[in-house]
KEBA-946329 format. One record per residue (C-alpha): residue number from 1; x, y, z; chain. Coordinates in steps of 0.05 Angstrom, whole numbers, plus 5000, padded with zeros to 4 digits. Layout:
KEBA-946329
[node NUM, [X, Y, Z], A]
...
This chain:
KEBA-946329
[node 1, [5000, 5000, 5000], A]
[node 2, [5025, 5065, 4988], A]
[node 3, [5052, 5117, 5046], A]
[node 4, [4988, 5159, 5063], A]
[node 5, [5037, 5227, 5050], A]
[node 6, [5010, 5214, 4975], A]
[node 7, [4937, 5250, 5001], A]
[node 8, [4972, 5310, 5030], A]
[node 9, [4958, 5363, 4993], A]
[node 10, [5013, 5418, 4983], A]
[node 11, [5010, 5497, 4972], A]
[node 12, [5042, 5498, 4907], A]
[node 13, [5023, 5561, 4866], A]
[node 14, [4986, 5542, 4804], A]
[node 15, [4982, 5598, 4746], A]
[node 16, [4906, 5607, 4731], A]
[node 17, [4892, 5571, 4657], A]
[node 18, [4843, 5612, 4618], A]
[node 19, [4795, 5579, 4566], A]
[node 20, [4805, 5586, 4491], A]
[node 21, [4789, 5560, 4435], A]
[node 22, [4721, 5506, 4431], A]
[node 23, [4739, 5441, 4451], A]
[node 24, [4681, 5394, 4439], A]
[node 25, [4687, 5371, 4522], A]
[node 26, [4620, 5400, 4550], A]
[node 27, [4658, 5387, 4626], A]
[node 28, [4703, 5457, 4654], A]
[node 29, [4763, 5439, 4684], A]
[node 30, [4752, 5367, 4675], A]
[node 31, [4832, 5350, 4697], A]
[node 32, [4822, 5393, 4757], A]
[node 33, [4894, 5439, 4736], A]
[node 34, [4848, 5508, 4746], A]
[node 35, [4851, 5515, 4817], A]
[node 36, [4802, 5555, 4864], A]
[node 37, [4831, 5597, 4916], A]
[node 38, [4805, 5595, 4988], A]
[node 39, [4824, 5660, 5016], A]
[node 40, [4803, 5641, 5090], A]
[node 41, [4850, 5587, 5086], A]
[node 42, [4903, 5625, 5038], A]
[node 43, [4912, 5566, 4995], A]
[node 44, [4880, 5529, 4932], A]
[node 45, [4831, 5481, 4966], A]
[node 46, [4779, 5465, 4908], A]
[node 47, [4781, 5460, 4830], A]
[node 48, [4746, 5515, 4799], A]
[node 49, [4674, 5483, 4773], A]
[node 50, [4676, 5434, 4814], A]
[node 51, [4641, 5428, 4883], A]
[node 52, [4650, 5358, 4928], A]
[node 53, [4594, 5342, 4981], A]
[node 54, [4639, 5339, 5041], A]
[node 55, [4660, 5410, 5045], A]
[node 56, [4712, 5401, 5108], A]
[node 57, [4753, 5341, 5078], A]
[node 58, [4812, 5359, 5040], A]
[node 59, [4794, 5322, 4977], A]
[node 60, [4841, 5371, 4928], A]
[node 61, [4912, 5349, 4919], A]
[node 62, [4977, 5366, 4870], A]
[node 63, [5023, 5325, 4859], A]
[node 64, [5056, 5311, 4791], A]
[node 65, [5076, 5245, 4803], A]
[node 66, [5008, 5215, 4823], A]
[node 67, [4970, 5259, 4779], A]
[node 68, [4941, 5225, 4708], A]
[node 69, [4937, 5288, 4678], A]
[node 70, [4981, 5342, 4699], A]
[node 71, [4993, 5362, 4765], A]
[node 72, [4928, 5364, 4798], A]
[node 73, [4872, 5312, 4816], A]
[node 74, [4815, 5298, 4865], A]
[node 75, [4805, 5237, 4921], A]
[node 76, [4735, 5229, 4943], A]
[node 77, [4713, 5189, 5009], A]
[node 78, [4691, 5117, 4997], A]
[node 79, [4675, 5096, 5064], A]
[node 80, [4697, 5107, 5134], A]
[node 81, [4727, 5059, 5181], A]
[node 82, [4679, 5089, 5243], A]
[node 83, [4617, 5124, 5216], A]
[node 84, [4569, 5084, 5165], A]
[node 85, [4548, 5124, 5100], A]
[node 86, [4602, 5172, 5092], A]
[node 87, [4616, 5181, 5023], A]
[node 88, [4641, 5244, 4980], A]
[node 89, [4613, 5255, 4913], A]
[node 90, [4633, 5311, 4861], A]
[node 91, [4589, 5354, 4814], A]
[node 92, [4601, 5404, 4759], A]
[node 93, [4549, 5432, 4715], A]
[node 94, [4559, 5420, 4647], A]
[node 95, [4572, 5479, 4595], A]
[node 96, [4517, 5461, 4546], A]
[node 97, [4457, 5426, 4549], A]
[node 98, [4455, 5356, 4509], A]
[node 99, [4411, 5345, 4447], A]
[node 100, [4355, 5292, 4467], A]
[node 101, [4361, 5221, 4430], A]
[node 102, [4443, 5237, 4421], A]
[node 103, [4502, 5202, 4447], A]
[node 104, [4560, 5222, 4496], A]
[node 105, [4627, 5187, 4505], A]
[node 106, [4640, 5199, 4581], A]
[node 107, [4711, 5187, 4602], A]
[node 108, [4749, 5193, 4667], A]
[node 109, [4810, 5162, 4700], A]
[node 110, [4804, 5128, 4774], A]
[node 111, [4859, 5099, 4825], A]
[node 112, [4848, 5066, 4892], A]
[node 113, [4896, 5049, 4932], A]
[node 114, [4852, 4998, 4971], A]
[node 115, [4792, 4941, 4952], A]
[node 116, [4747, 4987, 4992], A]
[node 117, [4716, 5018, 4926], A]
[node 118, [4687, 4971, 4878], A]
[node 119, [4645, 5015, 4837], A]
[node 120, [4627, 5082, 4817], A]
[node 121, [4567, 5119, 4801], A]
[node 122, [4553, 5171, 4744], A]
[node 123, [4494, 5213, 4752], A]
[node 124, [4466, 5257, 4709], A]
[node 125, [4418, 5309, 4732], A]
[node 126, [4366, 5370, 4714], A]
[node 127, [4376, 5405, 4786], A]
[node 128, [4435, 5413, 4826], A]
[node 129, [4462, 5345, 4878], A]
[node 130, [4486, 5391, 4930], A]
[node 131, [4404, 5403, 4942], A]
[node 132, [4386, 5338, 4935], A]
[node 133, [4335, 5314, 4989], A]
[node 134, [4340, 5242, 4970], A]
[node 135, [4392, 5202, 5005], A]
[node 136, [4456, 5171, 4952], A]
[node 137, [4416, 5104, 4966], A]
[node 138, [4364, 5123, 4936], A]
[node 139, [4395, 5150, 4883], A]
[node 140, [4403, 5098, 4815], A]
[node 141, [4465, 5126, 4778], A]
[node 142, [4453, 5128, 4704], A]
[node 143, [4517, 5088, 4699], A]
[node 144, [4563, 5034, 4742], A]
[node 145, [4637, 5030, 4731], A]
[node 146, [4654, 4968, 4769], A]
[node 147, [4730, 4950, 4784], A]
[node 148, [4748, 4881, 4754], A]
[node 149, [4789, 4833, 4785], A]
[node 150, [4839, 4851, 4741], A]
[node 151, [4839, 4927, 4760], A]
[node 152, [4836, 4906, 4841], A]
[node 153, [4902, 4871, 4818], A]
[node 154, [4930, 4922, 4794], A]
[node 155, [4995, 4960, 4829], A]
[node 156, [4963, 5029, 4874], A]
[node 157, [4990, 5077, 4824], A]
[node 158, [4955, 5046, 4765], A]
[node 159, [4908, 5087, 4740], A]
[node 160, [4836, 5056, 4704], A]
[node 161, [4803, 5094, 4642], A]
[node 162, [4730, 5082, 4641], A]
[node 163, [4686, 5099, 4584], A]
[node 164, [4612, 5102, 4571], A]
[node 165, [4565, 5123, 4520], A]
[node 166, [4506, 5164, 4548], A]
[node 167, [4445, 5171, 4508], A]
[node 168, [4415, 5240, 4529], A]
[node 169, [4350, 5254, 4550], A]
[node 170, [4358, 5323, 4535], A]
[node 171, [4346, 5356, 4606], A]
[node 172, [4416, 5340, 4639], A]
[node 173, [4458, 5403, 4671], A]
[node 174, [4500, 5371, 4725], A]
[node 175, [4533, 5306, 4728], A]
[node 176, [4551, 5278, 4801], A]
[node 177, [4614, 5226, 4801], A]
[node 178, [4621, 5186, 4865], A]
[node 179, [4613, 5114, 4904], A]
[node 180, [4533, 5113, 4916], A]
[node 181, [4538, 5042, 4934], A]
[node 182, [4483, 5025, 4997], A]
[node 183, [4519, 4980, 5037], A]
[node 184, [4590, 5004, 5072], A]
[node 185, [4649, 4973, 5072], A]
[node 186, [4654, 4924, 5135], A]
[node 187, [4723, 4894, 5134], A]
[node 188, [4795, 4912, 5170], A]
[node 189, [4836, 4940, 5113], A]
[node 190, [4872, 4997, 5129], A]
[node 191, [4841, 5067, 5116], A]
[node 192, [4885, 5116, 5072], A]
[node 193, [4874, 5184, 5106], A]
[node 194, [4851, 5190, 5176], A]
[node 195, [4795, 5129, 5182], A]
[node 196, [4771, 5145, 5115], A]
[node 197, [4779, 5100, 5046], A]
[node 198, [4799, 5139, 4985], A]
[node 199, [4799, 5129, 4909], A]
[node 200, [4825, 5183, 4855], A]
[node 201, [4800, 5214, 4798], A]
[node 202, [4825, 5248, 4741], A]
[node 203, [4812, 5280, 4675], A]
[node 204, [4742, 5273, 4666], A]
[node 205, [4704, 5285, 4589], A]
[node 206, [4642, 5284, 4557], A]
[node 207, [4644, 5291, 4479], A]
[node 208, [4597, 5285, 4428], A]
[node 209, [4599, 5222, 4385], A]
[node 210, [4576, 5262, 4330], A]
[node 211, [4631, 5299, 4306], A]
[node 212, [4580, 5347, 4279], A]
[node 213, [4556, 5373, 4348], A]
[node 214, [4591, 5433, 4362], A]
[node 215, [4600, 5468, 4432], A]
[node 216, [4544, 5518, 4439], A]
[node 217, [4550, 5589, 4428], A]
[node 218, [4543, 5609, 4510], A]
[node 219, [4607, 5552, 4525], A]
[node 220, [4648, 5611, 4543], A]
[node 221, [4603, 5654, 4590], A]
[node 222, [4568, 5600, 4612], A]
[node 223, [4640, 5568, 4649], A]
[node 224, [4665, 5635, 4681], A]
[node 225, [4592, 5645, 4713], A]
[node 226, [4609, 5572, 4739], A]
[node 227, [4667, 5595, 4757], A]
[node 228, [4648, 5652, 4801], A]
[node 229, [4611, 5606, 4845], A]
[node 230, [4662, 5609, 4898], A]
[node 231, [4631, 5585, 4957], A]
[node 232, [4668, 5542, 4992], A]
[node 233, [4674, 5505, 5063], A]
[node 234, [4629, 5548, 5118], A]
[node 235, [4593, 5590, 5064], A]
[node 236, [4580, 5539, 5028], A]
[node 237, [4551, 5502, 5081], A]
[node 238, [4500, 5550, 5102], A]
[node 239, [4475, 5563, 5022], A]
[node 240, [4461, 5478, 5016], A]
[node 241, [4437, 5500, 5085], A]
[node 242, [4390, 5541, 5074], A]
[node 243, [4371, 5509, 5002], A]
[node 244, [4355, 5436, 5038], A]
[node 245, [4297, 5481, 5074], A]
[node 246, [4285, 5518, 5012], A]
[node 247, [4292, 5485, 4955], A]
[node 248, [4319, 5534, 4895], A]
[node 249, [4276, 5554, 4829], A]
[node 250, [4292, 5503, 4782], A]
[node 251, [4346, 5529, 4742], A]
[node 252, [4334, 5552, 4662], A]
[node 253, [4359, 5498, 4609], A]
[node 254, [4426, 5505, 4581], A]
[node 255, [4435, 5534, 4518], A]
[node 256, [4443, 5458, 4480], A]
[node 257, [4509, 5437, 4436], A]
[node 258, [4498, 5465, 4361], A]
[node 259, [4486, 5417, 4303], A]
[node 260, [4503, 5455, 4236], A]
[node 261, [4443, 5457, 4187], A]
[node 262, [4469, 5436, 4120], A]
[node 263, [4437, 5492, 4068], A]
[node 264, [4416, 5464, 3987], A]
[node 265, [4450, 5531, 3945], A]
[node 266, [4453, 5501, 3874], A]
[node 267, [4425, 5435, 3832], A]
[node 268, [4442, 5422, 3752], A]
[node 269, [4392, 5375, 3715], A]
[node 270, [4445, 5342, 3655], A]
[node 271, [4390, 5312, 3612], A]
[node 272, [4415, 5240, 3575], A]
[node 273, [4430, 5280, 3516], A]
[node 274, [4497, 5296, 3551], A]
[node 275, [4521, 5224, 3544], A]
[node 276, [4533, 5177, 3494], A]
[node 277, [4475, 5134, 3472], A]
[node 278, [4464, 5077, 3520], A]
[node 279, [4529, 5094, 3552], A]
[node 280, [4562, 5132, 3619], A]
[node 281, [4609, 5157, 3575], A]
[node 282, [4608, 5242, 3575], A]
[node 283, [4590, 5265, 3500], A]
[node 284, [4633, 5326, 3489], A]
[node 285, [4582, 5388, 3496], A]
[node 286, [4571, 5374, 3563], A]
[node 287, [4636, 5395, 3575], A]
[node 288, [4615, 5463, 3570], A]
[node 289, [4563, 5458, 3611], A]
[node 290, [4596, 5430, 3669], A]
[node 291, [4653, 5471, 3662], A]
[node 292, [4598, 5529, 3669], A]
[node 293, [4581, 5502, 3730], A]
[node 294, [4643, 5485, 3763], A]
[node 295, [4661, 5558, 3751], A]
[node 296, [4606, 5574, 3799], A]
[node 297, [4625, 5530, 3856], A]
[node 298, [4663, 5562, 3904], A]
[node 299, [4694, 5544, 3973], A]
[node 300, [4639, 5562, 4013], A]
[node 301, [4600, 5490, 3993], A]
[node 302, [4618, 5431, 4030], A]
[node 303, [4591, 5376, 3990], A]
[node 304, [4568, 5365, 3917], A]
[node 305, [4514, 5302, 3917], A]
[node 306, [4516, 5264, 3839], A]
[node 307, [4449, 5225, 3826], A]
[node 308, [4449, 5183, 3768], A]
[node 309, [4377, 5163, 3741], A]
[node 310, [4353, 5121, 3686], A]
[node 311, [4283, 5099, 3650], A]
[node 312, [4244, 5037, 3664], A]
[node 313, [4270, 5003, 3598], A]
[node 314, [4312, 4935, 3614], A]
[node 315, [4331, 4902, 3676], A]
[node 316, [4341, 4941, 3753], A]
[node 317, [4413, 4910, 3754], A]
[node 318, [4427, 4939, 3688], A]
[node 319, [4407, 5009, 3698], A]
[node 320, [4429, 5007, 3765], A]
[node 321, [4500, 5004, 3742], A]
[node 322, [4489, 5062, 3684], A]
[node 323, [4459, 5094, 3728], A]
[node 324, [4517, 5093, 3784], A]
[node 325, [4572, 5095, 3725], A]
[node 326, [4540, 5164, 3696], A]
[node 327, [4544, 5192, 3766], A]
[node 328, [4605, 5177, 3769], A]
[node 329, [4635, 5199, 3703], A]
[node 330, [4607, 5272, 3723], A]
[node 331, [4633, 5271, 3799], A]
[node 332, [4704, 5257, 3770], A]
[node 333, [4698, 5304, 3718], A]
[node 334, [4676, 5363, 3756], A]
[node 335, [4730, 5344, 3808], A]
[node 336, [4781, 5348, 3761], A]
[node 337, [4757, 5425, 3757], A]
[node 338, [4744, 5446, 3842], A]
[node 339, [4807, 5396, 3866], A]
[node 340, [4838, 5460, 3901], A]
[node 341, [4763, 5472, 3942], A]
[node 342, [4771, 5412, 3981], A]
[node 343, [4704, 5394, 3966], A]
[node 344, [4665, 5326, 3982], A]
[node 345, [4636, 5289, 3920], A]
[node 346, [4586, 5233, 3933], A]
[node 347, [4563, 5190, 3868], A]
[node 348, [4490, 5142, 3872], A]
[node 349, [4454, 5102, 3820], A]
[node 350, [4383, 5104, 3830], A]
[node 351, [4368, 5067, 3769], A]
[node 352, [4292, 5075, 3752], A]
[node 353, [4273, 5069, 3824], A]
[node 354, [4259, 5161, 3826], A]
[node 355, [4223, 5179, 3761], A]
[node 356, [4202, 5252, 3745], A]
[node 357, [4155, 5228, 3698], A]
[node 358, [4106, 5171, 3665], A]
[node 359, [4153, 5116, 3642], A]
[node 360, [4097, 5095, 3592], A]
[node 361, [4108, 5150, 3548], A]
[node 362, [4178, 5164, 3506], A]
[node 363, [4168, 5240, 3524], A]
[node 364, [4167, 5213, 3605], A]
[node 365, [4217, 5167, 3600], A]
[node 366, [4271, 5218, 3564], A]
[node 367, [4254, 5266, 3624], A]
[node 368, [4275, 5204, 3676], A]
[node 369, [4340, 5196, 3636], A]
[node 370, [4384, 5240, 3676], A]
[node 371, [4435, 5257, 3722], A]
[node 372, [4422, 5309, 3781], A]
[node 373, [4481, 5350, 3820], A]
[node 374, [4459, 5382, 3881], A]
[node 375, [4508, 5434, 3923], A]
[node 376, [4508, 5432, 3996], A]
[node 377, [4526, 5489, 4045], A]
[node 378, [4540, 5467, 4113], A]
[node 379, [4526, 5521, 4169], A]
């Protein structure tokens, strides 16, 4: 077991890391390096964002050796050796609100030095856990990390990544990470700080799967008003206080992550006249008008859609592949022309499955003989 000195934490000075640019993680300080300083105790006792339950254990500590990520990282109570039901948990509201029916990879790292703690809970929630009336065992996490028997193998200073998709229900803004197990721990092993059992934590993420979903717009104001909430240890006491008696207004929705709309700006109809008879071969006045078109195209598009359509005359199989082979003569002509835009091409053969017109007539089925180029704008 390692020497308890590990949980000490020291009064290093940490510079104070501002946010730029828009990572995709919708968690603020999610490695813990921002630190919070408490000015009645003249030292950093707290990550910024994040608030733990127990407000007069010292569950903040720095040290670059232990640390997954950095120099910083939290240890949260698991159980006591003399009081049942102790447990530390730790909250953060997240930045943006998640898009209902969408997934979330959530990620985090955790270290125990003890068998104590065999599992951790994830909850998400609309309202804040500090306020929560409900005791932990009431509590169902939406998610259980639960430590193998290969990870209670493992050497003390091993650190575990855990991983989860979440599948929003689209009111979430806080998520609550700590060891909401009922029973306690009733065996002899020896605690890790005072008569408490500890476990780590470290560089916690939630991401989008979509690589679509963007941060939302308010990500930036939205973590330095989370930031400002700087109560800590007695004053923070008396606000969950005072909020157990009187529960708060229910807080307004986050402003959810953005999913860019993708805008239709241009479409060119190449009737079959354009191609040799019975053939995806490119007859050569279509050159000019494709190369009228390409000269339009600009790098503002992001993709360029090819749909390759045929009449009802002969066999699906057979004017499925004219149909895809026409498509594709066009996308790699017109790419010759845009290579420099970076643009995405996508060719499809839709054989005589989408007709315009009456296949019965030679009039309808000249109008189904086509291919179709549509211009997307993504925004």
């Amino acid at each position: 077991m390692k020497q308890i000195r590990q949980f000490v934490p020291t009064l290093s000075l940490v510079l104070f890391t501002c946010y730029t640019g828009h990572s995709q993680n919708l968690i603020a300080n999610g490695s813990f390096e921002d630190a919070n300083l408490c000015t009645e105790f003249h030292k950093y006792c707290a990550p910024e964002a994040w608030i733990a339950t127990s407000h007069e254990a010292s569950y903040y500590y720095s040290d670059m050796n232990i640390a997954y990520d950095g120099y910083r990282y939290v240890g949260l109570t698991a159980g006591s050796v003399n009081k049942g039901g102790v447990r530390n948990f730790i909250r953060t509201q997240l930045l943006c609100g998640l898009r209902k029916g969408n997934q979330y990879a959530l990620e985090f790292y955790v270290s125990a030095t003890n068998k104590v703690l065999d599992s951790i809970g994830i909850y998400f929630s609309a309202e804040d856990f500090l306020y929560e009336q409900r005791s932990f065992r009431n509590i169902k996490p939406d998610f259980w990390y639960v430590r193998s028997g290969a990870a209670l193998s493992q050497p003390s200073t091993k650190w575990q990544k855990v991983r989860f998709v979440y599948t929003a229900d689209g009111n979430e803004s806080f998520i609550t990470i700590g060891l909401f197990k009922r029973n306690d721990y009733t065996g002899s092993i020896k605690p890790d700080f005072q008569d408490e059992y500890l476990f780590l934590l470290d560089k916690v993420s939630l991401m989008p799967l979509n690589p679509n979903e963007k941060i939302c717009a308010t990500a930036d104001q939205e973590k330095w008003d989370i930031y400002k909430a700087d109560d800590r240890h007695e004053r923070l006491d008396k606000t969950i206080s005072y909020h157990l008696k009187h529960p708060p207004l229910p807080r307004p929705k986050l402003s959810s992550t953005r999913m860019p709309t993708v805008q239709h700006i241009d479409t060119l109809i190449i009737p079959d006249i354009y191609f040799v008879t019975a053939s995806y071969e490119l007859s050569k006045k279509s050159y000019d008008l494709l190369d009228s078109f390409a000269a339009k195209l600009t790098g503002q598009m992001d993709s360029v859609v090819v749909n390759g359509h045929t009449d009802s005359i002969g066999n699906l199989e057979y004017n499925k592949e004219l149909s895809q082979s026409r498509a594709v003569s066009v996308k790699q002509y017109l790419m010759t022309k845009v290579y420099s835009l970076g643009v995405n091409f996508i060719a499809r053969g839709y054989a005589y499955l989408q007709p315009i017109a009456s296949n019965r007539t030679s009039s309808g089925r000249k109008k189904n003989r086509r291919v179709e180029i549509f211009v997307y704008r993504r925004e």
